[in-house]
N, C-alpha and C positions, 0 to 999 in steps of 0.2 A: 760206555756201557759197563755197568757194574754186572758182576754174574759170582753164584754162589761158587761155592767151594767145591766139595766134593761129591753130592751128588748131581750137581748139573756142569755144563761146562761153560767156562767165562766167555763170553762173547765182548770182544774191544769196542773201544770207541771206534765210531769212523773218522776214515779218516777226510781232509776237508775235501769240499767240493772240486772238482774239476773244473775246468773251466770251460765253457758253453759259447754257443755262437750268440748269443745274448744274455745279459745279467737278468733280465724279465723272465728269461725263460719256463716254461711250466717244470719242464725236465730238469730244471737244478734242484726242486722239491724231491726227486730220485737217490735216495743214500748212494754215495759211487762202491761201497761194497755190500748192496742188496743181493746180488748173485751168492756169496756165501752164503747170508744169512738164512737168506731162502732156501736153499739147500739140506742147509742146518733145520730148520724147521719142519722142512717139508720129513726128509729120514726121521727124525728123533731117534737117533739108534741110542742117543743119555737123554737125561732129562736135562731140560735148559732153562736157567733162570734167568729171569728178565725185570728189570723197574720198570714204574709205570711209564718213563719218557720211553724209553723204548719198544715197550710195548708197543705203546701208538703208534711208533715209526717204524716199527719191520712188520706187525701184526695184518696193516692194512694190504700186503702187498702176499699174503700167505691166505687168505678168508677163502678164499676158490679153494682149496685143499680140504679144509676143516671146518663141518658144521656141527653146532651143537646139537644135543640130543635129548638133554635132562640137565636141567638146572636147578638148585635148592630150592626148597619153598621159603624159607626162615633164614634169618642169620643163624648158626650156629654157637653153642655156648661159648667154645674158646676162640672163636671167632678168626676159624678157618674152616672158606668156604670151599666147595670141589662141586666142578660143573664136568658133566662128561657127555662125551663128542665122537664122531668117526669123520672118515673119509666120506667125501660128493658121494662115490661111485659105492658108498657104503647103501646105502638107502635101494629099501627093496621096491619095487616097481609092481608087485604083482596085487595092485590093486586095479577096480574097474575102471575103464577107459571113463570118459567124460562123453555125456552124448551129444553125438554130431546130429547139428540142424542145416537147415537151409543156408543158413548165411554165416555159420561155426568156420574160419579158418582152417586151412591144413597143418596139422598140427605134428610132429615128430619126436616120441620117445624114446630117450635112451634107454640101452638095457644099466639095469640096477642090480646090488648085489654082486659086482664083480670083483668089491674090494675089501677084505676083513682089518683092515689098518683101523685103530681105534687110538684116543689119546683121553689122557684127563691132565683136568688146569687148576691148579690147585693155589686159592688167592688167598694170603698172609693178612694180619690185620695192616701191617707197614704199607701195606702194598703189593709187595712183591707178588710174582707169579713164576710157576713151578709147572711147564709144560713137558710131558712124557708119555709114553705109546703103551700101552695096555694091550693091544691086540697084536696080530700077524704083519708083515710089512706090506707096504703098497706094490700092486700086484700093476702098478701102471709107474711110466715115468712123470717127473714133473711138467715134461713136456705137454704130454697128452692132457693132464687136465687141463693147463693153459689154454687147449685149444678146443675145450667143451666150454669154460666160464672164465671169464676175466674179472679180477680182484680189485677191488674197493679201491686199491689203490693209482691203479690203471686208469680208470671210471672218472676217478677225480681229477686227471688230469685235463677231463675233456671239460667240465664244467670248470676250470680255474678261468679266473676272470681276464686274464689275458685274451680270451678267445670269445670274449661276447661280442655279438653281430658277427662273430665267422661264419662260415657254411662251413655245412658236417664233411665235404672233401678237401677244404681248404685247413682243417683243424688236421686231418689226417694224414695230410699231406707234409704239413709243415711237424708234425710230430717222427715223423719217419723218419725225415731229409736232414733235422737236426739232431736224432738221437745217435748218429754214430761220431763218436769222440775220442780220439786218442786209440783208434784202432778199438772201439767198444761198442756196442749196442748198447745203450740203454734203456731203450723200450723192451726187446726182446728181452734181457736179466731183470727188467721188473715185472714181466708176465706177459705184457702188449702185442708179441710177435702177430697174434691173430687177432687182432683190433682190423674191424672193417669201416668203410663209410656209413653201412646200415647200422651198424650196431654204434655208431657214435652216432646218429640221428636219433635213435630211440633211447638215449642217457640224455639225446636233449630236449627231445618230449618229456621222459619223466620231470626234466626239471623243472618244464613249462606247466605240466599238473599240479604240479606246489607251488607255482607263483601265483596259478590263476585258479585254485579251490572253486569247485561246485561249476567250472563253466568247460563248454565242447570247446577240447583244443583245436580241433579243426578248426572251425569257428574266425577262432583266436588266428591263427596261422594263415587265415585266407586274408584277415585284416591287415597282417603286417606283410604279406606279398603284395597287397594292391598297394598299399602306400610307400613302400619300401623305396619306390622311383620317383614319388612327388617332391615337387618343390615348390618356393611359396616365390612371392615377388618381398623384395627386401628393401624396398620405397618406403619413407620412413612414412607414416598415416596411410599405407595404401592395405585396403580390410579384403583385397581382390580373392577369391579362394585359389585350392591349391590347381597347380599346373601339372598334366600329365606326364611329359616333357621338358626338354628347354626351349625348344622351339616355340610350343605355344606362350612360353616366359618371355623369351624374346620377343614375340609378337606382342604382347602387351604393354613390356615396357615402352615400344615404340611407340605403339599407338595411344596410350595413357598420359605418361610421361614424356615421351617426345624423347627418351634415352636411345643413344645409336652409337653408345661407347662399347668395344668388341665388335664391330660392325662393320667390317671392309669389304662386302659383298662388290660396292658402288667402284671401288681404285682398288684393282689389284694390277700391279705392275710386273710382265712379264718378261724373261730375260729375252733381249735380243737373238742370241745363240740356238739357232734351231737345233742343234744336238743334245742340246741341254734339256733337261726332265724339268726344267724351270720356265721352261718355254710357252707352255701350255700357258693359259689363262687362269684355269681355277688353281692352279700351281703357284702363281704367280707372288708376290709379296704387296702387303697393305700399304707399304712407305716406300717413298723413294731412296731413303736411307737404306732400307734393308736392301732395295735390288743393287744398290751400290758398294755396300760390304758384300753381296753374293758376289759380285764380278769381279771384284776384287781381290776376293779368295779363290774363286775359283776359277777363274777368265785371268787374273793379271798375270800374277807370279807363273813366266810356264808357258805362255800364252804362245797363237802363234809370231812365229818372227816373219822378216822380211821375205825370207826363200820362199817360205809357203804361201805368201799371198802374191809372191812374184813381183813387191814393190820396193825391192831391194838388190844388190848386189852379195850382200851375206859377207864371204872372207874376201873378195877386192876392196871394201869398202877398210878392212881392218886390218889390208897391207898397205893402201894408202894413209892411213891415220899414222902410220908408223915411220912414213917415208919423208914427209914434208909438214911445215907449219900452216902451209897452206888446206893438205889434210886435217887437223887439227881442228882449222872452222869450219868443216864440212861435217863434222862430225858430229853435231843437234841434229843434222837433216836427217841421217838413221836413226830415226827414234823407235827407242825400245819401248813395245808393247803392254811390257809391267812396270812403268812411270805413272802415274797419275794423270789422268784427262789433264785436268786444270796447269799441268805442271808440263805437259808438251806442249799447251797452245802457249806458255807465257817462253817457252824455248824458242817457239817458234816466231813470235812478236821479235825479242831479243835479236836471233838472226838476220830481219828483215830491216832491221834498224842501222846495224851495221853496213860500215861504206865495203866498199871492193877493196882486200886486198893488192894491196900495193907491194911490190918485189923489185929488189934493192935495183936491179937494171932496167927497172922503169919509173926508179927517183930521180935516176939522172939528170944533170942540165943539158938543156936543147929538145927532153921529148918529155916534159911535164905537161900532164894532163892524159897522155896517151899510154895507158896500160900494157904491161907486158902480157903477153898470151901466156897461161900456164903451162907449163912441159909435160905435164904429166895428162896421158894420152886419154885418163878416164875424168876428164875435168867436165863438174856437171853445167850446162849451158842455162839452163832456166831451174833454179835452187826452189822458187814457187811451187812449181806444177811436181818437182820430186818429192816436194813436202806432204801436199795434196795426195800424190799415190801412195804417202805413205801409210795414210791413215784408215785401216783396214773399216769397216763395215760397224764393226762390234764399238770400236774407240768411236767412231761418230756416234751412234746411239748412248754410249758413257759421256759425252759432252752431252747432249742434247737432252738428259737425263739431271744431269750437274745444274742446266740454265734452269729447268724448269724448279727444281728445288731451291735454287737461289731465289728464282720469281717470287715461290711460296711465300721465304722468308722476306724479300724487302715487302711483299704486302700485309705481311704481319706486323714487320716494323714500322709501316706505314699507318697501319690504322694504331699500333699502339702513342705511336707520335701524335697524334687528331684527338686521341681518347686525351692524354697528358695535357696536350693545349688546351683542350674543352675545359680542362679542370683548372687550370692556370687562369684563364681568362675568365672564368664565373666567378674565382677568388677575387681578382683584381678588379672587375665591375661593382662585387657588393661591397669591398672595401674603401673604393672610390661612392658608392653612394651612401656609405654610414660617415 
C-alpha cells in the first residue's frame, strides 16, 4: 500500500498470507494485518491516504464504523470530490417510532446521538482517497460497535462460495474453529467476534431475495426442504419419480429391476464367539470372507490357548519339547489357536500319516517289530482323540466356515466350466456342419 507523505500516514503493504487449515479457506480473503489497520481507520487521530486497491481491502472491514451523510451532487470543476460522514452512533433517533400493528414484529432501538466523531473523504482525480476526523473522537470502543453491526466484510464471508448448501450453524461453526492461527483470531480482528447463527441465516435470506426477484422466499425455502432428502432411481430409462427415502429406492429397484446388489439382509454371517458384539445376527457380516478376516483379527492372534479351554498341558508340553526327539513330533498335537483352520487340519493329516517312532533300543536285532515304550512318564496314548480336544469351539466353527466358502467357490467354478463348454461345443458343432 502506497500512503501519502505528510499529511496522511503511510500505511504498508501486507504482509503475505498466513497459512490456514485449508488453501480454499474463506478466511484467507482476511488481510493478516487487518487488526492495525482497522484500528488506524477506526481513531483517525491523521488523516490516511489510501489507493484505490486498498481501499477496497481494508475499507470493507471498517463500514460498521462510518456512514455517510452528504455526498456531491455534481463532479466538481477541479475535479476533487469530498463526501462527508459520521460515526453509527452518530445519527439522532429522536424521530417517531413506526406504528405498531397486529402482526408488526418486536422491534428494538438503539439510543442515537451518543457519538460526535465525524470524518470527511476527500477523492483525487487519480484516485486516491484522503480520509480524516472533522469532529470530536469516539465516545465508544471499536469493540462495541462491532457488537451492534457487523462490516461488509464479515457479511461476505458467509455468502463466499465455499459455503453453498451449508447450514447457517455449520457455516458458523467452521468459521470460528478455523479462524484461530498462529495464536490469532481472525474473525474477531476482522470485526466477527459477535457473528451469530441467526444473523448468518438472515445474510442468507438476503441473498436468496436477489436470486429469486419478485417471489415469497418462504415459498422458495419450504421447496428446497421438501426435496433437499429426494433421490431418484439411477436405472438407465427408468422415468420412475422421486423417492422420499432410500428405502422406498431400494424397494423399487427390487421390485422393477430385480437389483439386490447392496442387499445382505438374506446371509448375514454371525461370529461364533458369544462374547463378541459380532455375535448378534443383525451385526453380523454379508461374506463369509469378511466373518473370516473378523476372526482372524480379532479371535486368532491372542486367542484362547490350551490352559483356558483345559485341552492342554500349557508349560509340560514345552519342557517336553525340549527334553527329547521324541517330544519334537508331539509337538503339531499342541496346536496353536492363531494358525489358520486350513493349516491345523493339513498339520494334523501330516501327523497321522507318520509311522511310530522307533528308539535306537528298539531297532535292535532279536526284538524288531516290538517298540520300545517311551520313558518319558507324560507320553500321550491316543495322539487322535488329544488332537480332537484340541480343537476349541470357535476353530471348529472357522473350519466349517472355510468348507462352506470353498463350496461356494467350486460351484462357481463349476458352472463357469458348463458355461465355457456350452461355448466350445456350439463352436465345434457349426463348424463341423459349415
Amino acid at each position: 500500500m502506497a500512503m501519502a507523505s505528510p499529511p496522511g500516514i503511510p500505511i504498508s503493504p501486507p504482509h503475505p498470507t498466513s497459512s490456514t487449515n485449508l488453501s480454499v479457506s474463506p478466511l484467507n480473503a482476511i488481510p493478516p494485518d487487518i487488526s492495525l489497520h482497522r484500528n488506524l481507520l477506526f481513531a483517525l487521530d491523521t488523516p490516511v491516504q489510501l489507493t484505490p486497491q486498498v481501499w477496497e481491502k481494508f475499507w470493507p472491514y471498517i463500514d460498521n464504523v462510518w456512514c455517510v451523510h452528504q455526498k456531491p451532487q455534481g463532479p466538481h470543476p477541479s475535479g476533487i470530490s469530498k463526501i462527508y460522514g459520521g460515526c453509527r452512533l452518530n445519527r439522532k433517533t429522536n424521530f417517531p417510532p413506526p406504528p405498531v400493528h397486529e402482526n408488526s414484529r418486536p422491534r428494538q432501538r438503539r439510543e442515537g446521538g451518543t457519538c460526535k466523531a465525524k470524518f470527511r473523504l476527500t477523492l483525487y482525480p487519480d484516485g486516491r482517497r484522503v480520509v480524516e476526523r472533522t469532529g470530536e473522537e469516539h465516545s465508544h470502543t471499536l469493540e462495541h460497535i462491532d457488537s451492534i453491526k457487523r462490516n461488509s466484510g464479515v457479511r461476505g464471508l458467509v455468502l463466499d462460495d465455499f459455503f453453498k448448501s451449508w447450514e447457517a450453524g455449520g457455516i458458523l461453526a467452521y468459521l470460528r474453529d478455523t479462524a484461530v492461527q498462529e495464536g490469532r483470531d481472525l474473525l474477531k480482528e476482522a470485526g466477527g467476534l459477535y457473528l451469530s447463527r441467526q444473523e448468518v441465516q438472515n445474510i442468507m435470506n438476503g441473498a436468496l431475495k436477489k436470486a429469486y426477484p419478485g417471489q415469497d422466499i418462504s415459498e422458495v425455502k419450504k421447496q428446497m426442504d421438501k426435496y433437499r432428502t429426494y433421490t431418484t432411481c439411477n436405472f438407465k430409462g427408468c422415468a420412475a419419480p422421486a423417492f422420499a427415502d432410500i428405502k422406498s429406492l431400494m424397494d423399487h429397484r427390487k421390485a422393477v429391476h430385480g437389483l439386490k446388489s447392496h442387499d445382505h439382509s438374506d446371509k448375514l454371517y454371525a461370529c461364533p464367539d458369544k462374547s463378541c458384539w459380532r455375535h448378534k445376527k443383525s451385526k453380523g457380516f454379508a461374506t463369509l470372507l469378511g466373518l473370516e478376516e473378523h476372526m482372524r483379527e480379532k479371535h486368532g492372534p491372542g486367542g484362547k490357548n490350551g490352559d483356558e479351554n483345559g485341552n492342554g498341558n500349557g508349560s509340560e508340553n514345552n519342557n517336553m519339547a525340549s527334553t527329547s526327539h521324541m517330544d519334537n513330533m508331539q509337538v503339531p498335537m499342541n496346536l496353536d489357536t492363531s494358525l489358520d483352520p486350513q493349516l491345523q487340519s493339513n498339520i494334523l493329516n501330516m501327523h497321522n500319516q507318520l509311522p511310530d517312532p522307533i528308539t535306537p533300543a528298539s531297532s535292535t536285532p532279536g526284538e524288531e517289530g516290538v517298540p520300545h515304550p517311551h520313558p518319558h512318564p507324560h507320553q500321550r496314548q491316543h495322539p487322535q482323540q488329544d488332537a480332537e480336544q484340541a480343537l476349541t469351539d470357535l476353530e471348529r466353527e472357522s473350519m466349517q466356515l472355510r468348507v462352506k466358502r470353498l463350496e461356494i467357490e467350486r460351484a462357481k467354478l463349476d458352472h463357469e466350466i458348463s458355461r465355457l463348454n456350452r461355448i466350445l461345443l456350439g463352436r465345434q458343432s457349426g463348424t463341423e456342419m459349415g
